[in-house]
DSSP file (Angstrom, degrees, kcal/mol; ACC not computed):
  #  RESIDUE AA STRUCTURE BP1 BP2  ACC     N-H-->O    O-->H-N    N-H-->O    O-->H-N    TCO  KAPPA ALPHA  PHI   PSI    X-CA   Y-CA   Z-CA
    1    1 A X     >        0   0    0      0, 0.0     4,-2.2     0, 0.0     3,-0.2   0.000 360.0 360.0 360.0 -30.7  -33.8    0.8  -34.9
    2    2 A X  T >4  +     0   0    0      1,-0.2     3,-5.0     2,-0.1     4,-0.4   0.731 360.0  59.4 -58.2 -82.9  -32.6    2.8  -38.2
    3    3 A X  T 3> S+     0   0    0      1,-0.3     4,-1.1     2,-0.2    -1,-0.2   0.420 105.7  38.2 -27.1 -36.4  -29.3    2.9  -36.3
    4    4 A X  H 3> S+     0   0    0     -3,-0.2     4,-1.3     2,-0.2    -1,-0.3   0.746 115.4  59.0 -80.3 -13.6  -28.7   -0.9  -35.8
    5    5 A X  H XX S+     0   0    0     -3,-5.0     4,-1.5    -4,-2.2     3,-1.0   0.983 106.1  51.1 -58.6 -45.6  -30.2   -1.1  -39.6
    6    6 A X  H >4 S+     0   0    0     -4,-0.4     3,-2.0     1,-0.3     4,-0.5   0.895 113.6  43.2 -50.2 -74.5  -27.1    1.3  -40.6
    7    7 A X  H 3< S+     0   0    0     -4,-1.1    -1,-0.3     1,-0.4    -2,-0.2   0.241 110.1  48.2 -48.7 -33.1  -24.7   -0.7  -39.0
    8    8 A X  H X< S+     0   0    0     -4,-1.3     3,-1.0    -3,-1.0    -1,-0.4   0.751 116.5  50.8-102.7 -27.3  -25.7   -4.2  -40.0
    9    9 A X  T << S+     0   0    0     -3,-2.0    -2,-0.2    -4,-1.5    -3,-0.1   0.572 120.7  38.1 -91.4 -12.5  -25.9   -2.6  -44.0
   10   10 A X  T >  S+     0   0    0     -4,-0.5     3,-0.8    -5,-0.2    -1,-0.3   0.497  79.0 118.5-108.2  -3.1  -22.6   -1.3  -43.3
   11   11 A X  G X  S+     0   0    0     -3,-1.0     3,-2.0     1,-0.4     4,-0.2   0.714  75.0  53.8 -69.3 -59.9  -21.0   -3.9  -41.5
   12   12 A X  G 3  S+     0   0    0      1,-0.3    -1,-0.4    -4,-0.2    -2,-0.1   0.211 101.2  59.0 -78.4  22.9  -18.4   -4.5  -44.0
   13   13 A X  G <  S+     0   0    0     -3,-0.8    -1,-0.3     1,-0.0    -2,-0.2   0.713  97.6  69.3 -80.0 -42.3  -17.1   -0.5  -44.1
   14   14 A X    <   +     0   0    0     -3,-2.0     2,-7.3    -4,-0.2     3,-0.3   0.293  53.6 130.1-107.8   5.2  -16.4   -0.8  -40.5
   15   15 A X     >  +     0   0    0     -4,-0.2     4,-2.3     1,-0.2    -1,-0.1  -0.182  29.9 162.0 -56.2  63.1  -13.6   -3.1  -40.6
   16   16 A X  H  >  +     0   0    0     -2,-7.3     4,-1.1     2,-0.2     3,-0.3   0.975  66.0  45.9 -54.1 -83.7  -11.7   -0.9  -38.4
   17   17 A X  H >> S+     0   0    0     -3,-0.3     4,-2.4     2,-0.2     3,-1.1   0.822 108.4  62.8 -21.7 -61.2   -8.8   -3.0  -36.9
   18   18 A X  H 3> S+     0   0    0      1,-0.3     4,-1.7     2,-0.2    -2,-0.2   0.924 107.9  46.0 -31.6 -66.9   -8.2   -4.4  -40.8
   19   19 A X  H 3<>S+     0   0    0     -4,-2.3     5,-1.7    -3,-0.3    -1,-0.3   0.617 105.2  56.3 -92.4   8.5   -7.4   -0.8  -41.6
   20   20 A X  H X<5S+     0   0    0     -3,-1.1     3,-1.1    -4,-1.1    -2,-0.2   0.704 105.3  55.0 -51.1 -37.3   -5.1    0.0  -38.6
   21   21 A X  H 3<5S+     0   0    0     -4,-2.4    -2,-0.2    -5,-0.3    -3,-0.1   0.870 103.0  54.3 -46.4 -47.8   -3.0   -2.8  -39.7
   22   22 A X  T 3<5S-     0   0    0     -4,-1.7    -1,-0.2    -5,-0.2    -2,-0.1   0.201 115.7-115.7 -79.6  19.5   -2.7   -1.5  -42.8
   23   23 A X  T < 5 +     0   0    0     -3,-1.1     2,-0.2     1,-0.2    -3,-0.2   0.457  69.2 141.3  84.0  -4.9   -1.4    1.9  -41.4
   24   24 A X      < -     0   0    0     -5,-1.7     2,-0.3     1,-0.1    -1,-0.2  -0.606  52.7-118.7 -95.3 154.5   -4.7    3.6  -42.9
   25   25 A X        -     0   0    0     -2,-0.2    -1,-0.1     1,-0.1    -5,-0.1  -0.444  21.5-171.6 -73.6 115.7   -6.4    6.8  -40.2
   26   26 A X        +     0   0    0     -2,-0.3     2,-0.2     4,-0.0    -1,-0.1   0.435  60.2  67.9 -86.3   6.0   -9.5    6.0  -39.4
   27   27 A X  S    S-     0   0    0      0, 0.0     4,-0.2     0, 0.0     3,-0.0  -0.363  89.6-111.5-116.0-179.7  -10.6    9.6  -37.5
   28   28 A X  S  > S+     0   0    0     -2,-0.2     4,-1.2     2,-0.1     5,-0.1  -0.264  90.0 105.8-126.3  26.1  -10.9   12.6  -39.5
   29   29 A X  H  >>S+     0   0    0      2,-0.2     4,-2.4     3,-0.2     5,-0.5   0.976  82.9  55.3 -58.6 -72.6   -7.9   14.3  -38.1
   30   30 A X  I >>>S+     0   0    0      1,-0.3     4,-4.5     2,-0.3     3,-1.1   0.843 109.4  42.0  -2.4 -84.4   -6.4   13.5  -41.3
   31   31 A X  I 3>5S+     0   0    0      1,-0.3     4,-3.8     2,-0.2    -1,-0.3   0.957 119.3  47.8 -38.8 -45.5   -9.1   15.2  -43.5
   32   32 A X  I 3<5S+     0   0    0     -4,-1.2    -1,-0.3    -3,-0.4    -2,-0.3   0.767 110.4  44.0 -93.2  -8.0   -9.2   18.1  -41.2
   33   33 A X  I XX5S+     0   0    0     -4,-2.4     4,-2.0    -3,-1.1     3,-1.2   0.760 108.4  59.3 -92.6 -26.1   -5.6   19.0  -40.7
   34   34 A X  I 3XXS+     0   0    0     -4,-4.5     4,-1.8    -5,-0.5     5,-0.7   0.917 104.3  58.2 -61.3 -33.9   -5.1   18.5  -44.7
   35   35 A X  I 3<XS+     0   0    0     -4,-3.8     5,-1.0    -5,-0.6    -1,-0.2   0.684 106.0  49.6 -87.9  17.2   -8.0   21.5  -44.7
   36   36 A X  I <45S+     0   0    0     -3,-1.2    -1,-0.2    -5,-0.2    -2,-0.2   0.610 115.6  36.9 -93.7 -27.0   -5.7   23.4  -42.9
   37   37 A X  I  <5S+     0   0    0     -4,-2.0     5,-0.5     3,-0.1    -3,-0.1   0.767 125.5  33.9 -85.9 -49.0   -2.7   22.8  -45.1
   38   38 A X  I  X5S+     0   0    0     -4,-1.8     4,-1.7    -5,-0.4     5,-0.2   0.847 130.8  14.4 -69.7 -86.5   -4.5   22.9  -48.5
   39   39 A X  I  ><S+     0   0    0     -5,-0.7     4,-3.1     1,-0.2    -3,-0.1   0.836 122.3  41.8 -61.5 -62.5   -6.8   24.9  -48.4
   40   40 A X  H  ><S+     0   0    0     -5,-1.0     4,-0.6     2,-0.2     5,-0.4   0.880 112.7  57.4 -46.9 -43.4   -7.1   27.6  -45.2
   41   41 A X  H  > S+     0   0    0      1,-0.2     4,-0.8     2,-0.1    -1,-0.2   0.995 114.3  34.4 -69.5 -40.2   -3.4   28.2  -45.4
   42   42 A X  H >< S+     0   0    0     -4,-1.7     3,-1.0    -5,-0.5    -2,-0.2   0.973 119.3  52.5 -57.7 -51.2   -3.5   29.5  -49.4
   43   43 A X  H 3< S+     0   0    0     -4,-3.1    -3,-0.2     1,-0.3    -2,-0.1   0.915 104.8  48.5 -74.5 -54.4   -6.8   31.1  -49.1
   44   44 A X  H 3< S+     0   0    0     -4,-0.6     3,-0.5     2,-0.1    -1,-0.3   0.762  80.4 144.6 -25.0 -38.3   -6.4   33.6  -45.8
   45   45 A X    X<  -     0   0    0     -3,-1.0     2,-2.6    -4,-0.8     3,-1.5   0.485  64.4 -96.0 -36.4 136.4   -3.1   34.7  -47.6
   46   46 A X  T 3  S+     0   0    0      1,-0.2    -1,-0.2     3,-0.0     3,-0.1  -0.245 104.1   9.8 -33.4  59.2   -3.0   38.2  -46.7
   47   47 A X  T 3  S+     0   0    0     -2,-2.6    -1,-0.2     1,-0.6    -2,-0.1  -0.016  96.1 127.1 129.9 -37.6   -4.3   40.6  -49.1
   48   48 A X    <   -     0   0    0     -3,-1.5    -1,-0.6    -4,-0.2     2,-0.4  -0.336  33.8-174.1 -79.5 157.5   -5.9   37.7  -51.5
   49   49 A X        -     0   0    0     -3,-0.1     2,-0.4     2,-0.0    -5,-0.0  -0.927  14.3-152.7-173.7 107.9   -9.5   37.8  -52.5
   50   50 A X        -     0   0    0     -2,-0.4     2,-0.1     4,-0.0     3,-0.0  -0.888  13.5-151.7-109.3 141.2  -11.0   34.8  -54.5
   51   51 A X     >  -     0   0    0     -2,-0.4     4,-2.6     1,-0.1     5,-0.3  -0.460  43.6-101.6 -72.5 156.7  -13.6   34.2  -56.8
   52   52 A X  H  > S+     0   0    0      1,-0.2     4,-2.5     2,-0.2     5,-0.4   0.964 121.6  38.9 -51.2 -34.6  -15.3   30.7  -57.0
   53   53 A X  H  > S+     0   0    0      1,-0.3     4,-1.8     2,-0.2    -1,-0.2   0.906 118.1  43.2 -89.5 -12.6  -13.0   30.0  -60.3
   54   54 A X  H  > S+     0   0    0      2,-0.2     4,-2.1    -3,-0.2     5,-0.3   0.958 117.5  41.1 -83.2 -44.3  -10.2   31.4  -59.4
   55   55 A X  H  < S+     0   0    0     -4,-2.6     4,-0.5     2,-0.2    -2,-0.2   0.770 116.8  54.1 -86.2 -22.5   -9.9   30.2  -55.9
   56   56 A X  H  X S+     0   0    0     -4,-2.5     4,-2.6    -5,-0.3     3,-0.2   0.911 112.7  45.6 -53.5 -62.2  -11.3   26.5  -57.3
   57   57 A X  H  X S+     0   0    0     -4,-1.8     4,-1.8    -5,-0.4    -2,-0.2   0.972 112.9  47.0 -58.4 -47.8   -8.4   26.6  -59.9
   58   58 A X  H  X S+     0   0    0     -4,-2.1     4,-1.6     2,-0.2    -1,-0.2   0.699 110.0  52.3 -66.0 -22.3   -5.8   27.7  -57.4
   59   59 A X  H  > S+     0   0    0     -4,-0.5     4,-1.1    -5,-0.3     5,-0.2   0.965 109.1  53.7 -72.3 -77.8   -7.0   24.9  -54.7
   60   60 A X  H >X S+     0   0    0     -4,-2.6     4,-3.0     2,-0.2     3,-0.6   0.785 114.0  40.4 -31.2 -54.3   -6.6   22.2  -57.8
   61   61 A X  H 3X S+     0   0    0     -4,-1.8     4,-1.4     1,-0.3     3,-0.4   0.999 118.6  51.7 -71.1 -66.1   -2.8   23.4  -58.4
   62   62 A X  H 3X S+     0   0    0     -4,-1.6     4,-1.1    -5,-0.2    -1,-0.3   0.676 105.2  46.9 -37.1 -24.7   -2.6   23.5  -54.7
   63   63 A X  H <X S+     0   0    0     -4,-1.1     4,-2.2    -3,-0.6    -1,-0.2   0.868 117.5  50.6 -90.9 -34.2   -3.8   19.9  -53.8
   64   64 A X  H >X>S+     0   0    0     -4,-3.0     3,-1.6    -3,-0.4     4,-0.9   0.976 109.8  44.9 -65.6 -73.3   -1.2   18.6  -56.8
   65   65 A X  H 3<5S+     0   0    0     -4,-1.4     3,-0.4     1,-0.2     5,-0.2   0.728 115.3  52.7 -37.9 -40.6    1.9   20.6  -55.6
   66   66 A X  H 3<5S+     0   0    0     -4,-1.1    -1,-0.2     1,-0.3    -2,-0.2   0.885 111.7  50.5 -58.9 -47.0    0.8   19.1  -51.7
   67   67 A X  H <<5S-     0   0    0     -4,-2.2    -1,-0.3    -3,-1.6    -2,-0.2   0.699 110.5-122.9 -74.6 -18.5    0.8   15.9  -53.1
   68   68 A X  T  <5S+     0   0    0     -4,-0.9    -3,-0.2    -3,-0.4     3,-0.1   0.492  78.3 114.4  64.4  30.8    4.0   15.7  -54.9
   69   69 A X    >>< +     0   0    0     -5,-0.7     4,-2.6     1,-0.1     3,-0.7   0.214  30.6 115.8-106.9  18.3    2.5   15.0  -58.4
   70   70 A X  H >> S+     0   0    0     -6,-0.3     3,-1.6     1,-0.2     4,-0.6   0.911  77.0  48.4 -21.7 -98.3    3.6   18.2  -60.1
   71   71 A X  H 3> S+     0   0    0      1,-0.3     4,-1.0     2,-0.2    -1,-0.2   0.433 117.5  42.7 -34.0 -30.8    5.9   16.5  -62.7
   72   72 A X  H <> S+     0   0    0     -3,-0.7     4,-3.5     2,-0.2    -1,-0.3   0.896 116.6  50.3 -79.8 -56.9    3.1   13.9  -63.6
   73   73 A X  H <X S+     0   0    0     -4,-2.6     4,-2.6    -3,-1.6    -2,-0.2   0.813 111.0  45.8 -65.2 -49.9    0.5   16.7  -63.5
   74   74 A X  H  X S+     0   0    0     -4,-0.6     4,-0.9     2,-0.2    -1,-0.3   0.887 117.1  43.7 -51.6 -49.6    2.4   18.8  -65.8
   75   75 A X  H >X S+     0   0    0     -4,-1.0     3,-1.7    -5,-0.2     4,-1.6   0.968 108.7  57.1 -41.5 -58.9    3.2   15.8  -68.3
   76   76 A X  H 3X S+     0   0    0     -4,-3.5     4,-4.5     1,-0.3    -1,-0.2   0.934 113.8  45.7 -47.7 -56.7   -0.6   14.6  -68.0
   77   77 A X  H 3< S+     0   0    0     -4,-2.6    -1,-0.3     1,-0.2     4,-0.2   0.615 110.5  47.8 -71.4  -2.7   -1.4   18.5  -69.4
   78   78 A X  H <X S+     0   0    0     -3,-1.7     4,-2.6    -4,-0.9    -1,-0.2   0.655 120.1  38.4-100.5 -43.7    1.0   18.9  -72.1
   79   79 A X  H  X S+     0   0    0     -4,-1.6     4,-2.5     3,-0.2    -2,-0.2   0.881 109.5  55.1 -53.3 -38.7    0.1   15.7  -73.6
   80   80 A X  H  X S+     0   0    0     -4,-4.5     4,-1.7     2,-0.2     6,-0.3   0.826 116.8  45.5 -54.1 -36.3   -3.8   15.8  -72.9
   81   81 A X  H >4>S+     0   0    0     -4,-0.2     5,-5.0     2,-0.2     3,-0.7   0.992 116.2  45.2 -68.5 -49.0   -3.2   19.6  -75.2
   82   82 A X  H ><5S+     0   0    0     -4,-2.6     3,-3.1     1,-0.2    -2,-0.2   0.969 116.8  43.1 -67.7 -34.9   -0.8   17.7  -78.1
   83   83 A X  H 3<5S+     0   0    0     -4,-2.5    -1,-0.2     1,-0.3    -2,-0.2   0.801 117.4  50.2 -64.2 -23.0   -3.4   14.5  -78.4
   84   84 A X  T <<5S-     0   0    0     -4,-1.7    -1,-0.3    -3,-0.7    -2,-0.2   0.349 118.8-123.3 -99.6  -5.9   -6.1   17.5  -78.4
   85   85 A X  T < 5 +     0   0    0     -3,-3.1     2,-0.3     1,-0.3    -3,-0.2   0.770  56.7 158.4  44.0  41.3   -4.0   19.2  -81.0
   86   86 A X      < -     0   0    0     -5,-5.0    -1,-0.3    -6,-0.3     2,-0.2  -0.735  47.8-122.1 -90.7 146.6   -3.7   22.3  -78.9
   87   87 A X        -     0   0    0     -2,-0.3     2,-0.3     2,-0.0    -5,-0.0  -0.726  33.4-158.9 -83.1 156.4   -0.8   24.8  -79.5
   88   88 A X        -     0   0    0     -2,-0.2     2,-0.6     2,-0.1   -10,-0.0  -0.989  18.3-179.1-147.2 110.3    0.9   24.7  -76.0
   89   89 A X        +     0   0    0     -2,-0.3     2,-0.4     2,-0.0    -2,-0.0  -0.776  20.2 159.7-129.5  93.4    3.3   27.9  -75.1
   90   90 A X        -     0   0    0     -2,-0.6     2,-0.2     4,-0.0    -2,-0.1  -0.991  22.4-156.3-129.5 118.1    4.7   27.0  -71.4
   91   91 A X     >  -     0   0    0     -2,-0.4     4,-1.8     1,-0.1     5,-0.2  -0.402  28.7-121.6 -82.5-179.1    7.7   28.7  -70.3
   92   92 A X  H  > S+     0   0    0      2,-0.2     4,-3.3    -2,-0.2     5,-0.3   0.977 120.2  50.3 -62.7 -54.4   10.2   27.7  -67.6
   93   93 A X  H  > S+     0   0    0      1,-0.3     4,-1.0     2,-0.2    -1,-0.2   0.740 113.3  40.3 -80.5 -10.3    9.2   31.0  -66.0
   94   94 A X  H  > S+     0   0    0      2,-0.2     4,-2.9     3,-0.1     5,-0.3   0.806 114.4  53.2 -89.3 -30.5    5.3   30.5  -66.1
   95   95 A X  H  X S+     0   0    0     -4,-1.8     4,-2.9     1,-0.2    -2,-0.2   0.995 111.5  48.6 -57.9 -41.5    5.6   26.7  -65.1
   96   96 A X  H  X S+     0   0    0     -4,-3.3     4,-1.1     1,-0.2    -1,-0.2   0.808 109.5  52.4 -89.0 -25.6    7.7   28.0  -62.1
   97   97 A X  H  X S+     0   0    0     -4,-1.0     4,-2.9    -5,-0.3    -1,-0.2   0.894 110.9  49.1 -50.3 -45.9    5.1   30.8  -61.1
   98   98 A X  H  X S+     0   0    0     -4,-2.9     4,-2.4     1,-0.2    -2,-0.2   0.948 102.5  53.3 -65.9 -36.0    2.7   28.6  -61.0
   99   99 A X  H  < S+     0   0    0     -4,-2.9    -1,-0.2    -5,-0.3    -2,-0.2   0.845 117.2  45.1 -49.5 -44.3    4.5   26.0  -58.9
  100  100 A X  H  < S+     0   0    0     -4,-1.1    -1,-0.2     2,-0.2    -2,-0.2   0.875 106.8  64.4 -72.6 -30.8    5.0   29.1  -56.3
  101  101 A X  H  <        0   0    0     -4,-2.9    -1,-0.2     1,-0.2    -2,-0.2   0.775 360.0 360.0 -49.4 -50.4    1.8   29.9  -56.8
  102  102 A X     <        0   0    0     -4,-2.4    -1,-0.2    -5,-0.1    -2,-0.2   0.627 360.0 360.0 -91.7 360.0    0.2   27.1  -55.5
């Protein structure tokens, strides 16, 4: 009986048809081929060996570059530093390592 409990408590999640109309995935292909793209393909790289922060930080850059919000993402951190009154020393050639990076 907890199952039919879930179901009736959940009822309104489940609107499945609703969000096929609106084009959104309702399986977890989605999820699981994006942890194939983000994440598995940067971390395997040949040769690389991460640490929780490093490989956490490199994931972050990575899920923004995937997304196409680079430009935003770069604004967002160059303002959040001047409103924080941090000095901010970003070259062309470190923004564009990083971009490769991720």
């Amino acid at each position: 009986m907890k199952v039919i409990k879930y179901f009736k408590n959940h009822e309104e999640y489940m609107k499945y048809d609703v969000y096929l109309a609106y084009g959104y995935p309702i399986g977890t292909g989605v999820v699981e081929s994006a942890c194939g793209h983000v994440v598995k393909d940067r971390m395997e790289v040949t040769g690389a060996r991460w640490g929780i922060t490093g490989g956490e930080s490199i994931l972050k850059l990575r899920s923004v570059s995937r997304s196409d919000d680079w430009e935003e993402y770069w604004d967002f951190l160059l303002q959040k530093a001047r409103d924080d009154k941090k000095a901010v020393f970003v070259t062309d050639d470190y923004y564009e390592s990083l971009k490769i990076a991720a």
